[in-house]
C-alpha positions in Angstrom: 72.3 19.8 -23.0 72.7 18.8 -26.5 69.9 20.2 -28.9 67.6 17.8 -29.6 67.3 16.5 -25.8 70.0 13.9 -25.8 72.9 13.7 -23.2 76.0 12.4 -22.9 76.0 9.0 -20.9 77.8 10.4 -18.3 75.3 13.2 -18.1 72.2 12.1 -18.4 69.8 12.1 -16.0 69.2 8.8 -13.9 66.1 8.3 -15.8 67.5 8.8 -19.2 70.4 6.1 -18.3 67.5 3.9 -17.3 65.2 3.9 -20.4 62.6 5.8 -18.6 63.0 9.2 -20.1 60.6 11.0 -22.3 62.2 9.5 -25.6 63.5 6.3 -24.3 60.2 4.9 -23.3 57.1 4.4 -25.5 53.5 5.4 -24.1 52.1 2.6 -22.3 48.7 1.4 -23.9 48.6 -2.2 -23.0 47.4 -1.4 -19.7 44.7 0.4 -21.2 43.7 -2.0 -23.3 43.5 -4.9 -21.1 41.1 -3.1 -19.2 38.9 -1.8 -21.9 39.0 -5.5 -22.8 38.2 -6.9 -19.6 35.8 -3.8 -19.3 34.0 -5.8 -22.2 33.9 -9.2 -21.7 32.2 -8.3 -18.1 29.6 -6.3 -19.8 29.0 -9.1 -22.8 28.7 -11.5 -19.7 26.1 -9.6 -18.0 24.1 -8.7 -21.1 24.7 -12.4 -21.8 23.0 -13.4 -18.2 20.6 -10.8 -18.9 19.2 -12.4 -21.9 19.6 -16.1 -20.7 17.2 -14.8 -17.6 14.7 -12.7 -19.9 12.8 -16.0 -21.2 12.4 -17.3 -17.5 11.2 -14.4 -16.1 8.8 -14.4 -19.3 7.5 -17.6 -18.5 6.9 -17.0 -15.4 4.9 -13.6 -16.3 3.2 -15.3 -18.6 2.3 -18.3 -16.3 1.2 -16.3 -13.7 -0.8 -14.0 -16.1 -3.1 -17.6 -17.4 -3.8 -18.7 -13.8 -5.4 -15.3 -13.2 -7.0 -15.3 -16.6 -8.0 -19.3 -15.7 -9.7 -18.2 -12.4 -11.8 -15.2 -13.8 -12.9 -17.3 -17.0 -13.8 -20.6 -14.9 -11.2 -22.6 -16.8 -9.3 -25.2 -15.2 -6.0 -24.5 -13.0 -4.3 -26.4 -10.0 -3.6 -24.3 -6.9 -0.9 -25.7 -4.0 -2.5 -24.6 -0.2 -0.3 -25.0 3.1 -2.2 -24.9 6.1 -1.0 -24.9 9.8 -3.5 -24.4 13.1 -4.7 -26.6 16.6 -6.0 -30.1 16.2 -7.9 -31.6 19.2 -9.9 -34.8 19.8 -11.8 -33.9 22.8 -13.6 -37.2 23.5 -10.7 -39.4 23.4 -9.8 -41.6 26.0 -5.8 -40.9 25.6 -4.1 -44.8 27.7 -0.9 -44.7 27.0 -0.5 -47.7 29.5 -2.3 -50.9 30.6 -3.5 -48.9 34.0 -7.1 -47.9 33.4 -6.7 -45.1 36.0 -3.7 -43.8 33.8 -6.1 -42.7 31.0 -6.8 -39.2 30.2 -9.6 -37.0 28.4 -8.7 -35.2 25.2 -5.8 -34.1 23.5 -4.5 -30.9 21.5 -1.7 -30.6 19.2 -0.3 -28.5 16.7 -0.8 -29.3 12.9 0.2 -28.7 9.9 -0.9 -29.4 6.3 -0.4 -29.4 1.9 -2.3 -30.4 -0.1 -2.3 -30.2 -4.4 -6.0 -29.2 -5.9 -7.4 -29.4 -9.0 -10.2 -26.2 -9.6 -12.5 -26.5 -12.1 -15.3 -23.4 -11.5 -17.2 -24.2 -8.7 -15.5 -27.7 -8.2 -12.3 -28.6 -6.6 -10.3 -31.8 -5.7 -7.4 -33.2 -4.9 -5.1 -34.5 -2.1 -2.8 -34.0 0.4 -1.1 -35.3 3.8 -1.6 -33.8 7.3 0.4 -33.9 10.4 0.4 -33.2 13.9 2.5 -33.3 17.1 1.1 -33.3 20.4 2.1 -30.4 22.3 3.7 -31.5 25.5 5.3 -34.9 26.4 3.8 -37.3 29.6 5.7 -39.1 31.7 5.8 -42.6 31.2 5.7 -45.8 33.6 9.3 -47.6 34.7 12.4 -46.5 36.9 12.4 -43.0 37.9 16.0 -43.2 37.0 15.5 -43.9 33.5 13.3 -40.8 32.6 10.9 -42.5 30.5 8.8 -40.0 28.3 6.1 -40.7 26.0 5.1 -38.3 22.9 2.3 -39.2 20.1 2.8 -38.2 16.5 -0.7 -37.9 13.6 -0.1 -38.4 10.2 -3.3 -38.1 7.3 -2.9 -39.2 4.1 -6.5 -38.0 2.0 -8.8 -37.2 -0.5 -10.1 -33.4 -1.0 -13.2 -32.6 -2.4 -14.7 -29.1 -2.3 -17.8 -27.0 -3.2 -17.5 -23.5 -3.7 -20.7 -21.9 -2.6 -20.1 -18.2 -2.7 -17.8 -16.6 -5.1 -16.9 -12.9 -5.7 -13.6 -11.3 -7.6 -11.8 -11.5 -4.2 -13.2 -14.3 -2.1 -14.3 -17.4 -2.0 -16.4 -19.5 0.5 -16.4 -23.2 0.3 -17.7 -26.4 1.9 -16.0 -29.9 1.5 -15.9 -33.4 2.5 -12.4 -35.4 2.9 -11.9 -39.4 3.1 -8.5 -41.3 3.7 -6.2 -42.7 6.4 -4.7 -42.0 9.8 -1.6 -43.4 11.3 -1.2 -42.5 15.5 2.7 -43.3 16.6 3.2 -43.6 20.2 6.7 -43.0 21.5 8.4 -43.6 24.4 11.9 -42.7 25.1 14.1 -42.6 27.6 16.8 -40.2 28.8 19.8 -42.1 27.1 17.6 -42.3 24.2 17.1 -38.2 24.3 20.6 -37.0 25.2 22.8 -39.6 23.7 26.1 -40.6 25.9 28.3 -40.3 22.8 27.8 -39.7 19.3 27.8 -43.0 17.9 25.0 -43.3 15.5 23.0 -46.6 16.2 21.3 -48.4 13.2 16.8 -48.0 14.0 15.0 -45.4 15.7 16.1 -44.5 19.7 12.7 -45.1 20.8 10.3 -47.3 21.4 7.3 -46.9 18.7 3.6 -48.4 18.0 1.6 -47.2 14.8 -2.0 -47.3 15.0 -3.5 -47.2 11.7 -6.9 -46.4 10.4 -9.7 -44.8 8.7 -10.5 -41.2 8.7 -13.6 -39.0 6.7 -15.1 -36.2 7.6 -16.1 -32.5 6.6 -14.7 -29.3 6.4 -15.4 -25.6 5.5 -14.0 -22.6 4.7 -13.1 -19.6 3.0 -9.9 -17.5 1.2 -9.3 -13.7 0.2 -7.0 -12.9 -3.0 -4.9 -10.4 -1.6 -2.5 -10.4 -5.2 -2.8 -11.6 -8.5 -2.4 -15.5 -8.0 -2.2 -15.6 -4.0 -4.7 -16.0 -1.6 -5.0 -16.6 2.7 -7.7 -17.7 4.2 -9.1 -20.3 7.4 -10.8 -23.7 7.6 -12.9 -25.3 10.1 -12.3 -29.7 10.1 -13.9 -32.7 11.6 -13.0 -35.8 10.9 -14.3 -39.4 12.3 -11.2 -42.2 13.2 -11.8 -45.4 12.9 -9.2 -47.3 14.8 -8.8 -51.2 15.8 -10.9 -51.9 18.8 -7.7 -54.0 20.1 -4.8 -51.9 21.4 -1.3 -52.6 20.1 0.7 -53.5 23.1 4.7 -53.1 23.5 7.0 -55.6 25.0 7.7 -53.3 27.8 3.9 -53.1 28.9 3.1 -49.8 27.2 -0.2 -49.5 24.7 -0.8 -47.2 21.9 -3.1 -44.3 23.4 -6.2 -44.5 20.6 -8.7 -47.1 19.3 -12.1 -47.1 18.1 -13.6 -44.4 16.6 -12.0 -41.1 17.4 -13.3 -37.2 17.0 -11.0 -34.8 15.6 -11.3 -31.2 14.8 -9.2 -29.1 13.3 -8.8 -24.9 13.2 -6.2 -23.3 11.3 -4.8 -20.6 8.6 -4.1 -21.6 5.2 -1.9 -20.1 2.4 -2.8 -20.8 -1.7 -0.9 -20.4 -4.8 -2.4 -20.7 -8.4 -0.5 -22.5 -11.1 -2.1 -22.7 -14.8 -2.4 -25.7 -16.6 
């Protein structure tokens, strides 16, 4: 070996002759670099998310922190409430069809509610819509080979208005009256209509439908527990009076809506309420 550390061609190593020796190559740093710099622009893209986030989650804090302060203070704030329970109308006569030996006593279905209020102190109002499915499905008159089936459907659309009686740091007990109006959809449907032959999609509903509309009011109480800053569950007790056409609405295939005249309906459930400030 030469001094110095160069070869002859013909004697130098394989990767000397190649440009890969010690002196023949310089250090490589570009790969470093590219990494610190892609090393950076993922941290000034998080620190960028990070700040772009900070302002909604300030908001929010601070939101949440003037609906507390508006329900200790007795200042104005709205509050959303979903509620879900058992209706039941146990007085009504329940004809589905023109057979007067076909009617039945009662009904119970499962229901479920939201409604928007507006609290004020002691005060609240507001509306919101209510529906409710009944739980099973009868048979209905015709050809034992068609299947028939028929299923009612309750939809409320009302006015809120509450008292609230007793009030402590954590709960609240209230009494209220509500006014609007009912819609009752009987359905009937047979099996083609239910499990479709093919999966061609047919313009208007698959079954056979009658909306009984009306006039509902009634009263209600209840009560809620705060169990976090701006969240509260609770329970409610409803009864409502229906007033429905005295005449029945009658289908071209001989089948009647199930309801008319006035109508009982009570109502039991769970609700769950959120506080938004103003």
């Amino acid at each position: 070996m030469n001094r110095g550390g160069w070869y002859p061609t013909s004697r130098a190593p394989p990767n000397v002759r190649a440009g890969e020796g010690d002196r023949a190559a310089p250090p490589r740093r570009d790969g470093a670099r590219s990494k610190r710099r892609a090393a950076g622009a993922a941290g000034a893209a998080a620190l960028a998310l990070l700040l772009s986030a900070a302002p909604g989650r300030a908001d929010e804090s601070r939101a949440a922190r003037r609906a507390a302060a508006a329900r200790e203070r007795d200042r104005p704030y709205t509050m959303v409430e979903m509620s879900g329970g058992v209706m039941t109308l146990p007085g009504a006569d329940v004809c589905p069809v023109l057979a007067p030996e076909a009617c039945e006593q009662g009904e119970t279905s499962v229901s479920f509610g939201i409604h928007n209020l507006y609290r004020w102190g002691d005060i609240g109002f507001g509306a919101g819509i209510f529906w409710a499915a009944s739980l099973s499905t009868d048979a209905a008159h015709g050809a034992s080979s068609l299947e028939r089936d028929h299923s009612r459907r309750y939809f409320m659309l009302d006015g809120v208005f509450r008292y609230y009686a007793l009030r402590t740091p954590k709960t609240e007990w209230w009494v209220g009256a509500t006014v609007g109006g009912v819609v009752v959809n009987d359905s009937w449907s047979v099996e083609a209509d239910r499990n479709p032959y093919s999966d061609t999609a047919y313009v208007g509903p698959r079954a056979a439908t009658i909306g009984t509309e009306g006039v509902a009011a009634g009263l209600a109480i209840g009560g809620d527990w705060a169990f976090a800053e701006n969240w509260s569950v609770g329970s409610h007790l409803r009864y409502s009076s229906w007033f429905l056409p005295e005449q029945r609405k009658i289908s071209p295939t001989g089948d009647r809506a199930s309801l008319s005249e006035r109508v009982d309906m009570f109502n039991i459930g769970v609700l769950i309420a959120y506080r938004v400030a103003l």
